[in-house]
C-alpha positions in Angstrom: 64.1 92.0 123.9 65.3 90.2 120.7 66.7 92.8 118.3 64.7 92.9 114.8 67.2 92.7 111.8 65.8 92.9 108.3 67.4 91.2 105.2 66.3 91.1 101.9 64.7 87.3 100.8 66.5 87.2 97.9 67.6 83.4 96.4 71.0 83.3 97.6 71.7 81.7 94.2 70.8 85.4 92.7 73.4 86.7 94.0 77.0 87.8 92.6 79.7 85.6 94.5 81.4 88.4 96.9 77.6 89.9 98.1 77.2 86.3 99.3 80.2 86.4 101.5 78.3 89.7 103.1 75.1 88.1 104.3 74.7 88.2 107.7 74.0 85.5 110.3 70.0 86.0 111.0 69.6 86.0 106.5 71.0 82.2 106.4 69.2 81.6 109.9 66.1 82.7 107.8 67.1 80.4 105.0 66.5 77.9 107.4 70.8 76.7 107.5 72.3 75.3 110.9 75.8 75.0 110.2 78.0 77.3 110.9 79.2 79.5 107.9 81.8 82.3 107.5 81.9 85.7 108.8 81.3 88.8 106.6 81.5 92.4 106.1 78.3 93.2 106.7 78.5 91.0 110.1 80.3 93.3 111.4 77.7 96.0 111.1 75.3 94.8 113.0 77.7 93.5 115.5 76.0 95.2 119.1 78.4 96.4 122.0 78.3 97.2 125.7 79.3 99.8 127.2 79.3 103.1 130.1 79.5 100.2 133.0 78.1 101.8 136.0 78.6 99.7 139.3 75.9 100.0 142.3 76.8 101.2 145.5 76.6 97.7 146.9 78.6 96.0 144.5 75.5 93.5 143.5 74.4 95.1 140.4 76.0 96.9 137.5 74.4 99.1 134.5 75.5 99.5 131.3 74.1 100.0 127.8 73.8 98.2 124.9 74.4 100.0 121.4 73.1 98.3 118.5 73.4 99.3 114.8 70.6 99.9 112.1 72.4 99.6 109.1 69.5 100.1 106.8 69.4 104.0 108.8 73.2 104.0 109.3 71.9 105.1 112.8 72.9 102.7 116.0 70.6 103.2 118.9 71.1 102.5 122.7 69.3 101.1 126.0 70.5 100.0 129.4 70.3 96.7 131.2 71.1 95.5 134.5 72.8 92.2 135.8 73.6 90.5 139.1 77.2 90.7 139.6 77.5 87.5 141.3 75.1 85.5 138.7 76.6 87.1 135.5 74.7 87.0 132.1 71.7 84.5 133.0 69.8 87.2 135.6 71.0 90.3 133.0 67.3 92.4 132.2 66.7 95.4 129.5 65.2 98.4 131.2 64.9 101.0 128.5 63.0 99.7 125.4 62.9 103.0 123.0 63.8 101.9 119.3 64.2 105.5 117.7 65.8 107.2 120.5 68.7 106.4 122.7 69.6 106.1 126.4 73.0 106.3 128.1 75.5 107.2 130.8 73.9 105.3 133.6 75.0 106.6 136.9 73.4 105.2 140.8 72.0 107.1 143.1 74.2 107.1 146.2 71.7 105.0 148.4 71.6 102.5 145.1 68.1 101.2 144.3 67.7 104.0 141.8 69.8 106.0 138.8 69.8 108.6 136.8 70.4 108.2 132.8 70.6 110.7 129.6 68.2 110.0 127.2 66.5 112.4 123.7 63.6 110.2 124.2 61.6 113.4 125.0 63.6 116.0 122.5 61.5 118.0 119.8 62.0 116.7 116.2 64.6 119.9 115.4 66.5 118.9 118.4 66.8 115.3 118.5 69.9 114.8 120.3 69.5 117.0 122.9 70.2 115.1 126.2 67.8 115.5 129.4 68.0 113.2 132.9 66.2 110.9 133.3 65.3 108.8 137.0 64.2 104.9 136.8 64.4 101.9 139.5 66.5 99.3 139.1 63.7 96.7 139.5 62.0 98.1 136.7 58.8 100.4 136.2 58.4 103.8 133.8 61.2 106.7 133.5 60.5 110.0 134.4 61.7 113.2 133.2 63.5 115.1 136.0 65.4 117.9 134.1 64.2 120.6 131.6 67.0 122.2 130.5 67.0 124.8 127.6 70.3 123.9 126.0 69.5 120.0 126.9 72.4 118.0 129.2 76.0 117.4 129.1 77.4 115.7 132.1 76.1 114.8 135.1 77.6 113.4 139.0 75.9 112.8 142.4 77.7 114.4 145.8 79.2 111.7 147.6 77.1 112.3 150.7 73.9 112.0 148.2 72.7 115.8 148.7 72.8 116.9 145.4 72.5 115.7 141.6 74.5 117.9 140.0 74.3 119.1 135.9 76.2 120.5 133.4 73.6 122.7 130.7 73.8 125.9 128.3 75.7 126.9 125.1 78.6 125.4 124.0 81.5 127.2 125.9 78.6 129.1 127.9 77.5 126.2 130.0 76.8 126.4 134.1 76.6 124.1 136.3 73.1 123.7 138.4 72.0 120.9 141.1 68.6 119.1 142.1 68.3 117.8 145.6 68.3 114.2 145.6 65.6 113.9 148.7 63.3 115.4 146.1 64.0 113.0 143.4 63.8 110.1 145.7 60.3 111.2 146.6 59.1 111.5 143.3 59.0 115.1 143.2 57.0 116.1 139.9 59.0 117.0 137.2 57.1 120.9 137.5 58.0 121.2 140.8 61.5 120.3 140.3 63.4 123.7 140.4 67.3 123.3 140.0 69.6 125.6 142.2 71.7 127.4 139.7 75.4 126.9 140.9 77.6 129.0 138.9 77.3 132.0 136.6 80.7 131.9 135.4 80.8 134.9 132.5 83.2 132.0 130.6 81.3 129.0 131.5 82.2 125.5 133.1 84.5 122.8 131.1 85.9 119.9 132.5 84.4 119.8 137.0 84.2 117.4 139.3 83.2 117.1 143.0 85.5 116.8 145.6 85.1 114.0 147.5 84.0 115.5 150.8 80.8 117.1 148.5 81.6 120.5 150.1 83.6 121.5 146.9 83.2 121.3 142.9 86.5 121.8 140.8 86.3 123.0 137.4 88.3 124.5 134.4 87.2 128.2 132.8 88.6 130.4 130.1 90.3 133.5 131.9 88.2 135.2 128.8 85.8 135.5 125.8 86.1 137.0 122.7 82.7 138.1 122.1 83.8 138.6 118.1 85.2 135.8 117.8 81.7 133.7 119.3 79.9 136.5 117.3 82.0 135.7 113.6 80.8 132.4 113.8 77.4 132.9 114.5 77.3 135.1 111.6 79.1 132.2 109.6 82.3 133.8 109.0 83.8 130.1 109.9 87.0 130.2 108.5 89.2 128.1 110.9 92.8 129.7 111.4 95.8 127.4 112.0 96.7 127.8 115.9 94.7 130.2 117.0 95.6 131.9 119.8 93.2 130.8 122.3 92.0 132.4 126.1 94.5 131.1 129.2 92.1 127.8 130.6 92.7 128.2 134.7 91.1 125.6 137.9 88.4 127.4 139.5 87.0 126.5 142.8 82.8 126.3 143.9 82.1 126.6 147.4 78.5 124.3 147.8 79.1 124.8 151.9 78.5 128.9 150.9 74.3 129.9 150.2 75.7 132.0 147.3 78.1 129.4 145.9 80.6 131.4 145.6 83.7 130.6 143.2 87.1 131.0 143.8 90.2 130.8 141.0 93.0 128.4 142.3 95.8 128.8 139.5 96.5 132.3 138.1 100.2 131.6 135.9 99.0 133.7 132.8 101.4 131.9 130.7 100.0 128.1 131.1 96.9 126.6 130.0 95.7 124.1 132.5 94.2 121.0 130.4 93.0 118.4 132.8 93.2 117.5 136.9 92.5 114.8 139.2 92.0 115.0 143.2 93.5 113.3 145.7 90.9 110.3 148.0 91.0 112.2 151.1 90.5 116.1 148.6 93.5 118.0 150.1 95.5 117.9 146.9 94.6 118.8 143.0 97.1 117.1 140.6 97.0 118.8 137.0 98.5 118.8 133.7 99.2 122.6 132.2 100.6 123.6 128.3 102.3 126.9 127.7 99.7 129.7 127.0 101.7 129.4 123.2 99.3 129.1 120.3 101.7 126.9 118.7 102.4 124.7 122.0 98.6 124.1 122.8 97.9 121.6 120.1 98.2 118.6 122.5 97.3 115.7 119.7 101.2 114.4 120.1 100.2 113.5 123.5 100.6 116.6 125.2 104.2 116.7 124.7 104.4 120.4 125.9 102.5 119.4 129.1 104.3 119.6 132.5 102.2 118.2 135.8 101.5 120.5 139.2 100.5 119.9 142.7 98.0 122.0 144.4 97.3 122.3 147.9 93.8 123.1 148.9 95.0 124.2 152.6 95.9 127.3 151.1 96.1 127.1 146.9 100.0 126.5 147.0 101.1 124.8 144.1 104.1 123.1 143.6 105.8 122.4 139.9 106.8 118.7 139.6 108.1 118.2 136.1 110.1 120.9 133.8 110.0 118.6 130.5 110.0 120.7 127.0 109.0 118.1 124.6 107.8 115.1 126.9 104.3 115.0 128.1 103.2 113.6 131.3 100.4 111.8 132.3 97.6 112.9 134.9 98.7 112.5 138.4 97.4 109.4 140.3 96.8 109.6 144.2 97.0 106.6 146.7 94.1 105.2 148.5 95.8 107.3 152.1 96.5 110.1 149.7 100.4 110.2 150.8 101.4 109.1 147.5 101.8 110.9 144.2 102.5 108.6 140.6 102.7 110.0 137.3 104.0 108.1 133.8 106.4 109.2 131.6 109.3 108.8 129.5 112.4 106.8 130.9 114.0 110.0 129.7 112.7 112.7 130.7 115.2 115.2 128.9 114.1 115.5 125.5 111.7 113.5 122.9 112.0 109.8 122.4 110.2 106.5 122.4 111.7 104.9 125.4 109.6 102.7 127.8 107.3 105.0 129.8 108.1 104.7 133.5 106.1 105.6 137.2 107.7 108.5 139.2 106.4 108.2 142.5 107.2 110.2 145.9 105.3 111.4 148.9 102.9 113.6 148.3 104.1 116.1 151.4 107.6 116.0 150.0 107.9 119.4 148.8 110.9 119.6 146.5 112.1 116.3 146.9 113.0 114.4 143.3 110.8 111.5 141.9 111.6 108.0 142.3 111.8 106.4 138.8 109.8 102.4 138.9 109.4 100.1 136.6 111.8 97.3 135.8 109.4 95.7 132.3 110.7 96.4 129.2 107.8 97.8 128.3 105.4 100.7 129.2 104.5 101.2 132.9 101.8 103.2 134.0 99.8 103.8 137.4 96.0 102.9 136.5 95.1 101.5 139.8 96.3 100.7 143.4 96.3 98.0 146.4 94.4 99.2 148.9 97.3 99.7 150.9 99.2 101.6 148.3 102.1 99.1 148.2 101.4 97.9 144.4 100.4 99.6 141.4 98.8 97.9 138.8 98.8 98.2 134.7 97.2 97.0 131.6 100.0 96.6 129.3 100.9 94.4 125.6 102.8 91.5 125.9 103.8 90.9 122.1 100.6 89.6 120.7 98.4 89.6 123.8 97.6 91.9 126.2 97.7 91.2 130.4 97.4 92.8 133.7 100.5 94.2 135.6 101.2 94.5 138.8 104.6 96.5 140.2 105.8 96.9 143.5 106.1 100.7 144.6 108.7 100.2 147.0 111.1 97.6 144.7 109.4 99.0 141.1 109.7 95.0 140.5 106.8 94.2 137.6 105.2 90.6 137.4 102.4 90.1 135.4 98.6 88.8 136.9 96.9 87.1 134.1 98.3 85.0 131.4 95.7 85.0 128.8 95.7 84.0 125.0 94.3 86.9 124.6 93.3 91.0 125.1 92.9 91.7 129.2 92.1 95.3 130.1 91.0 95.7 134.3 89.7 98.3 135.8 88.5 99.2 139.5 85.6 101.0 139.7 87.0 103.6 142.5 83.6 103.6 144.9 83.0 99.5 145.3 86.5 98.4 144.5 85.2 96.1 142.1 87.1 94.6 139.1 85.6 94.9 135.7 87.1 92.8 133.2 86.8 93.7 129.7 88.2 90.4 127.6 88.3 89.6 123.9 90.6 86.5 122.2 90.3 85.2 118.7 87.1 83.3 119.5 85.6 85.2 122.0 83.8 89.0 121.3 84.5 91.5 123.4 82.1 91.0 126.7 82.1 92.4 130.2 83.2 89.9 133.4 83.8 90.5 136.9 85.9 88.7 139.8 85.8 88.4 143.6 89.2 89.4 143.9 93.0 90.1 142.5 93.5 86.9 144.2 91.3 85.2 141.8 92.1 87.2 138.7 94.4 84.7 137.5 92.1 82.1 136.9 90.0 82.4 134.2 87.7 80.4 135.2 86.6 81.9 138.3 85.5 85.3 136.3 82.0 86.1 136.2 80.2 86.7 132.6 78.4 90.2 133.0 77.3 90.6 129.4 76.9 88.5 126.2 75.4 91.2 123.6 76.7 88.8 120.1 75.3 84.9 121.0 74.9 84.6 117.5 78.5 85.0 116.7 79.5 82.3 118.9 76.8 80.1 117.7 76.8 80.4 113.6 80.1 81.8 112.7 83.2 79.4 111.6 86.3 81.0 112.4 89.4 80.4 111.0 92.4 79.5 113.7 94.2 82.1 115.0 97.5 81.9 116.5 101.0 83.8 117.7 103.6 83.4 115.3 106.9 83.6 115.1 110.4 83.9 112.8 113.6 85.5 112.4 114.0 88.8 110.6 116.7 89.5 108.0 119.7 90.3 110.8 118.8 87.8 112.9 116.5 89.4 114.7 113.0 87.8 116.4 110.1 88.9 115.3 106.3 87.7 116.1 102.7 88.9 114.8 99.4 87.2 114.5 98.5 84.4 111.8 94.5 83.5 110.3 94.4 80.1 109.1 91.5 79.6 106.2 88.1 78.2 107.3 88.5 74.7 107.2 92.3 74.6 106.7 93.9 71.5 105.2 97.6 70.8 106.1 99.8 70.3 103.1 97.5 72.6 101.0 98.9 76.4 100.0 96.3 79.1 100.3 96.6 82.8 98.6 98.3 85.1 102.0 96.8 88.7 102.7 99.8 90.7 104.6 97.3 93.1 106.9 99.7 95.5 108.5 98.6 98.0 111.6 98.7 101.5 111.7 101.2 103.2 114.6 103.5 102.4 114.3 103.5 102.2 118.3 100.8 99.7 118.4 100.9 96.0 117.8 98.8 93.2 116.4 97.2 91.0 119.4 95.1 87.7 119.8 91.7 89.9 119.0 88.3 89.0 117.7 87.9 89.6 114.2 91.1 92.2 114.1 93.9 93.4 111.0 91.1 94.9 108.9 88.3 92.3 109.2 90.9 89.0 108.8 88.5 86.3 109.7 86.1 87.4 106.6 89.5 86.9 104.5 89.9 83.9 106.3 86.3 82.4 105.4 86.9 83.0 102.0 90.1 81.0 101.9 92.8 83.1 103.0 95.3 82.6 105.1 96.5 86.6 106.9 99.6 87.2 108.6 99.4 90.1 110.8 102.5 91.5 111.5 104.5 92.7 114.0 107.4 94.7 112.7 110.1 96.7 114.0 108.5 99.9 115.1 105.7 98.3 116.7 105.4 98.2 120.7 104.5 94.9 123.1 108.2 93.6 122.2 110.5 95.4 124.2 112.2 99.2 123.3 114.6 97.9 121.2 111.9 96.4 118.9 110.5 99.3 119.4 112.9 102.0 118.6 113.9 100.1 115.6 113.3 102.3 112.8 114.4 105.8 114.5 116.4 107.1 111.8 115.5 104.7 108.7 112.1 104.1 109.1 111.0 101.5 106.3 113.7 99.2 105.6 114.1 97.3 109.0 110.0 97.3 109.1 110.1 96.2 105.4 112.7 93.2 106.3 110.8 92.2 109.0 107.4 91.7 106.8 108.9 89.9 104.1 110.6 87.3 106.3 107.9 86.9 108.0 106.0 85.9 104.7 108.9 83.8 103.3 108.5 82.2 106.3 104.9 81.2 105.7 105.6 80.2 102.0 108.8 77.9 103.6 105.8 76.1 105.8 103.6 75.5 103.0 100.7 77.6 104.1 101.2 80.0 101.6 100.7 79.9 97.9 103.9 82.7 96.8 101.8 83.4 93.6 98.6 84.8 95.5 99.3 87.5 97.6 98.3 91.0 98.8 99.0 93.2 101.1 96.6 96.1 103.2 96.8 98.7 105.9 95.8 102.0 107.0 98.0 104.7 108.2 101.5 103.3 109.0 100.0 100.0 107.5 99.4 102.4 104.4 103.0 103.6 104.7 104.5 100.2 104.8 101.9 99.6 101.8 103.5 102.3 100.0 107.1 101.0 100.8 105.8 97.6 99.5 104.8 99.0 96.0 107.9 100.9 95.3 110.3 97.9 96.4 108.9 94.6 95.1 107.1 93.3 92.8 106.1 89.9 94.5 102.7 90.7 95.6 99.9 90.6 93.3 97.7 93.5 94.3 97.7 96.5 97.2 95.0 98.4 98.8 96.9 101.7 100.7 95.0 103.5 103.7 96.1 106.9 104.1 99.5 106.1 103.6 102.4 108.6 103.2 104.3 109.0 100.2 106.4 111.8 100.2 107.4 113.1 103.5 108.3 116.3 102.8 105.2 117.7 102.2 103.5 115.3 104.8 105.8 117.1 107.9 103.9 120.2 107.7 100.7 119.0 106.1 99.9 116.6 109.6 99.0 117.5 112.8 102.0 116.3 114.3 105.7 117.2 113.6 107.4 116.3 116.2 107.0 112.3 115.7 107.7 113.0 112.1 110.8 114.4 113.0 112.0 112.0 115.5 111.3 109.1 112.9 113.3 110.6 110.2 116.6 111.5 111.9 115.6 114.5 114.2 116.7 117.0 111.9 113.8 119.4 110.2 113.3 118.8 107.0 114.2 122.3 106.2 117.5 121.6 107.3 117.7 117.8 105.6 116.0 117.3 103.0 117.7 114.1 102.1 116.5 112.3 105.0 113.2 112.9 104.4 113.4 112.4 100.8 115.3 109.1 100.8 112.6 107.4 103.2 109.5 108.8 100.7 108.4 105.6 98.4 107.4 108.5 96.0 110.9 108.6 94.9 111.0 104.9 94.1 107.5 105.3 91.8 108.8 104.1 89.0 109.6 100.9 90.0 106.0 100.8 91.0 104.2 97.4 89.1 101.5 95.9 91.3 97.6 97.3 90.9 96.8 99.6 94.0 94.0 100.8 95.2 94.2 104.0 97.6 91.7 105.1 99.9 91.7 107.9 102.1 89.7 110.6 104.3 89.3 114.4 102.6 90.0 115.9 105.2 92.2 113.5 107.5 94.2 115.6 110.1 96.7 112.9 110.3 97.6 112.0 107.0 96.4 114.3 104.4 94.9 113.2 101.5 97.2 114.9 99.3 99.7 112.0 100.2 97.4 109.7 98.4 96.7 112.1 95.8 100.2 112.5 95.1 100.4 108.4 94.8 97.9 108.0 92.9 99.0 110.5 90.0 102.3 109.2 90.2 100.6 105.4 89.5 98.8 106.6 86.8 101.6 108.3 85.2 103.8 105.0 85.0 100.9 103.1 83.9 100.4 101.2 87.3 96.5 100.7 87.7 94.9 102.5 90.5 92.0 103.5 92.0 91.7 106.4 94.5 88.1 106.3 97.0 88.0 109.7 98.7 85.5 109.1 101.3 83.9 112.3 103.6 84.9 113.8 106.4 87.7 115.1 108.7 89.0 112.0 110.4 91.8 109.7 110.6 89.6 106.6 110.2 86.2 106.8 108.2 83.5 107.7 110.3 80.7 106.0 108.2 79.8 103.0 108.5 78.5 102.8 105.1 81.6 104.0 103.4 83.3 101.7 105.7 82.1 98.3 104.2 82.5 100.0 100.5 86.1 100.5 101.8 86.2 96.9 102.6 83.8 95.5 99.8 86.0 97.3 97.3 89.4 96.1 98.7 88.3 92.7 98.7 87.4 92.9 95.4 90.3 94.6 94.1 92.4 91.5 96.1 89.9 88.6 94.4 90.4 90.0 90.8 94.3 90.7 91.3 95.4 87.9 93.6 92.9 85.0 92.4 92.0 86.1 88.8 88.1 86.2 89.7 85.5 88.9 89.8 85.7 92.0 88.1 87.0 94.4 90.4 84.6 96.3 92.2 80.6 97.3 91.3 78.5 100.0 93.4 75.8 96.7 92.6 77.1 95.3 95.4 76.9 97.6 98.0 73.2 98.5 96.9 72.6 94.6 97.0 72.8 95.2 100.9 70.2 97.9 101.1 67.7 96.7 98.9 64.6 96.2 100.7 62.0 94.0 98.2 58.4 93.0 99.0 59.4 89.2 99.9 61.5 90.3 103.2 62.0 88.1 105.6 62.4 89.6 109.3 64.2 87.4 111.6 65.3 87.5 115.3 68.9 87.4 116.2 69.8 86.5 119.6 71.0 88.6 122.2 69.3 89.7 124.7 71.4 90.6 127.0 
């Protein structure tokens, strides 16, 4: 069903210069224009995505829904579709058509021909997200209601031998776990007569389950305990929120569904460890899972689990076996082999203390009690264990490989690495673990992010022989320009190579020097890549004449450890180098205009923005992201230390404060000159906004202009939509009047300009049906 999009029929000739760069594709469609024109802001608001792909039992068919934004309700609403695996996007079909509510989490019914879905389509007005289950056939026809849960559900898995559906409902940190038989659904068992078995009446409630694969089992994580005051303050709203709390010992619980009473049985009992997560091996004898020290100031697991050590559990008699012993260097979950006589796990290629090195596999038999870990992985780069051959001799990876992204595949016995696709481009695989089929999720410069499918890892190499499973943005593809977007590459200050991503203008001309945004990513472990539409929105830049260089400096990952590790100890300057070589090398092509230029980012982007402002005076204007600028204060104020402290030489601050103070661009604020604009989050756990407040007084103080946007919430990123395209709107504006001389800075006029609805609306369809 064609999506309805309204825009306001306004004279585009009306209209202030930047709000015209924000209209969206189905406005000009309306306006009656057929060329292409640039991309915009607001485009990206109403750009749709697909999603929670759910493959049928047969490996014909695949579910998944489509989200699609209302920006006039800063709502987004979902359905779910269906497609043909082997005809792709032609034969794809919408099966839920509800324009207010949403549908998701598609799941097949073991036997296939039917699923099961969430959906509020059926909630009461003072409840409208609460989730119940929903059954439908694939080949169409009405839902029906098939759960009436008090509490609404959470989660939701069929038994592998198709016996049970089983649910996840109640309180938050009171919910149980109940079941419907699937013979009953299949009949079409009224929704009155549908009475769910209650499985568990845990006094602590169910987190995290899942069913072993034999269906005679369901594993799940518990509290050891409650603190009834502490439930009991909060429902009186006494919700102060104190700093690591000391929180109840989480512990793996087994339910017996073979026993009439489902009975429950408690598999780990180590008082002093919290278990956080588990997986379970294909054939269900073993339980791999990851466990923190029962320390309220360990727990906090958002620097990936670094206190986190990984266990073995045999269900032939609840053994469990400690693998790793690792203060300071989290693990990942353990991964099984199809026979089950394998165990992998990823981490550091030093496992004795914190560090950035290359993540490696550690395999060994899974029966090998005691017997040390084989370290695998010869890419100078991270290696994980995501999926394996069916005959457990390969493992294979998504990994970056410097501006694009490809799949891996390493041999377990050599730990050799050679890569499977070659793609100008972002390649994530996956296998879905039931069918074995590959789903391909693909984006490049050109190309939004869609859905495809192959035959096989034989054919994965070749492009061409993938198969298209969705297609949600047509109109992208058929009425944007797009500037060119490349890989490039120069040499850093001490001879170094360096690499990041370059947006040529819309409707470049060789010879001719355009004004250069430097859009730097956050991380700094994370890298630039051949994306669609990435560093901040580049191609709406690029359609308003700007050429962005997206760059990949030292500190960022996808070019070796060396690259990576390259500012342990002095953070900026190496980082800093590599940027400005990379845009002196620009200028020395004659793509860039040295007089126009600004520079953005968020996070370390913002950091390096900082940097920027306090060390030269070249650029013409700078719009920080929560950025750091003194790092002092910043060590205790984020929600992680430790990387702090690695960065900045190891030491604490406490017992260095030179190190820490030397590497703060507050310091340097006085030789602050070019206009900056700040924006941060409130209440960001990541990057406090004091940082920016602290920037921001110090640029007033010296005179610099500056503008601080403090936008709600308690996120690293904004988390509305709306105050996302003012972030951009305004940045763009503080860029055109700085960099270009045009404009006048930002007005709220434009942002309203986008919700203004007058009588002489137009509605117009945009494509994309599937």
């Amino acid at each position: 069903m064609p999506v309805r999009l309204t825009f306001a029929g306004r004279p585009s000739r009306t209209l202030p210069p930047l709000l015209l760069s924000l209209l969206s594709a189905a406005a000009l469609q309306a306006q009656g224009g057929a060329a292409k024109r640039p991309m915009s802001f607001l485009d990206a608001q109403y750009l749709r995505s697909a999603g929670a792909p759910a493959v049928s039992p047969d490996g014909k068919q695949l579910l998944y829904t489509v989200s699609t934004p209302d920006w006039k309700e800063a709502t987004s609403q979902s359905d779910i579709h269906v497609v043909a695996t082997d005809r792709g996007v032609a034969s794809s079909k919408q099966l839920t058509f509800t324009t207010t509510k949403n549908e998701g989490s598609p799941r097949w019914a073991p036997a296939g021909g039917w699923f099961v879905f969430t959906s509020n389509r059926e909630a009461p007005a003072a409840s409208g997200s609460q989730q119940q289950l929903f059954l439908m056939r694939a080949d169409g026809g009405e839902a029906r209601r098939i759960t009436n849960a008090t509490q609404g559900v959470s989660t939701f898995a069929f038994t592998k031998d198709g016996q049970w559906l089983v649910y996840r409902s109640g309180k938050a940190t009171e919910e149980q776990l109940y079941a419907l038989p699937v013979a009953k659904l299949a009949a079409g068992t009224p929704l009155d007569s549908l009475v769910p078995a209650q499985l568990t009446k845990h006094r602590t409630g169910v987190g995290e389950w899942r069913v072993a694969p034999d269906s005679k089992r369901i594993y799940f994580l518990s509290a050891d305990t409650v603190d009834t005051d502490e439930r009991l303050r909060r429902e009186k709203r006494f919700t102060v929120n104190i700093r690591n709390q000391e929180e109840p010992t989480v512990s793996l619980w087994a339910l017996d569904l073979t026993s009439s009473s489902y009975t429950t049985s408690r598999l780990t009992r180590d008082t002093g460890m919290a278990v956080t997560g588990f997986t379970v091996s294909p054939d269900g004898r073993w339980i791999g899972f990851n466990a923190v020290p029962n320390n309220r100031y360990k727990r906090n697991i958002t620097e990936e689990g670094i206190y986190a050590d990984v266990f073995l559990l045999d269900t032939q008699g609840n053994g469990i076996e400690r693998l790793t012993t690792n203060d300071e260097n989290g693990e990942s979950p353990l991964s099984f082999s199809p026979d089950s006589r394998t165990i992998a796990f990823s981490g550091s290629d030093d496992l004795t203390k914190y560090n950035m090195k290359n993540r490696r596999v550690y395999v060994r038999d899974v029966a090998a009690k005691g017997a040390p870990f084989r370290k695998i992985g010869d890419l100078d780069g991270d290696v994980s264990a995501e999926f394996w051959s069916a005959d457990g001799r390969t493992i294979y990876f998504n990994e970056g490989l410097k501006a694009t992204q490809q799949l891996f595949a390493m041999d377990v016995a050599t730990g050799k690495v050679k890569p499977v696709t070659a793609v100008q481009g972002v390649v994530s695989v996956a296998q879905d673990a039931d069918t074995k089929r590959l789903l391909i999720n693909y984006q490049d410069p050109v190309t939004a992010p869609a859905l495809y499918t192959v035959a096989s890892l034989l054919e994965l190499p070749k492009k061409a022989a993938w198969v298209q499973l969705t297609d949600v943005n047509p109109w992208v593809r058929e009425q944007i320009a797009l500037g060119e977007e490349t890989e490039v590459t120069w040499t850093s200050t001490d001879g170094k190579p360096v690499g990041g991503v370059l947006v040529k203008p819309v409707g470049y001309e060789p010879g001719k020097r355009y004004p250069l945004l430097v859009a730097i990513h956050g991380g700094p472990a994370a890298a630039d890549q051949l994306t669609f539409n990435g560093g901040y929105g580049a191609q709406v830049y690029a359609g308003q004449g700007w050429a962005v260089l997206m760059p990949n400096y030292r500190g960022s990952t996808n070019y070796g450890e060396a690259h990576k590790n390259g500012i342990v100890g002095n953070y900026f300057d190496p980082g800093y180098q590599d940027i400005m070589t990379g845009v002196d090398h620009l200028i020395g092509t004659g793509l860039v205009d040295s007089t126009k230029m600004g520079v953005l980012g968020w996070s370390a982007g913002g950091h390096w923005s900082n940097w920027i402002l306090t060390h030269t005076t070249r650029f013409k204007a700078i719009s920080s992201g929560a950025g750091t600028s003194n790092w002092i204060s910043m060590y205790a104020q984020s929600d992680v230390q430790r990387n702090r402290q690695h960065y900045l030489g190891d030491k604490l601050p406490y017992d260095d404060f030179d190190a820490y103070w030397r590497q703060s661009p507050i310091q340097f604020i006085r030789n602050a000159k070019t206009p900056t604009m700040i924006h941060v989050v409130e209440g960001d756990p990541r990057v406090p906004s004091p940082q920016s407040v602290e920037l921001h007084m110090g640029l007033k103080r010296v005179g610099v202009p500056t503008e601080l946007f403090m936008y709600p919430g308690a996120s690293h990123g904004i988390p509305d939509a709306r105050n996302r395209l003012v972030k951009s709107m305004s940045e763009m504006a503080w860029m055109d009047y700085y960099v270009l001389g045009k404009g006048s800075k930002f007005s709220w006029r434009q942002v309203l300009e986008t919700l203004e609805d007058p009588k002489a609306e137009k509605k117009v369809d945009v494509k994309g049906d599937n």
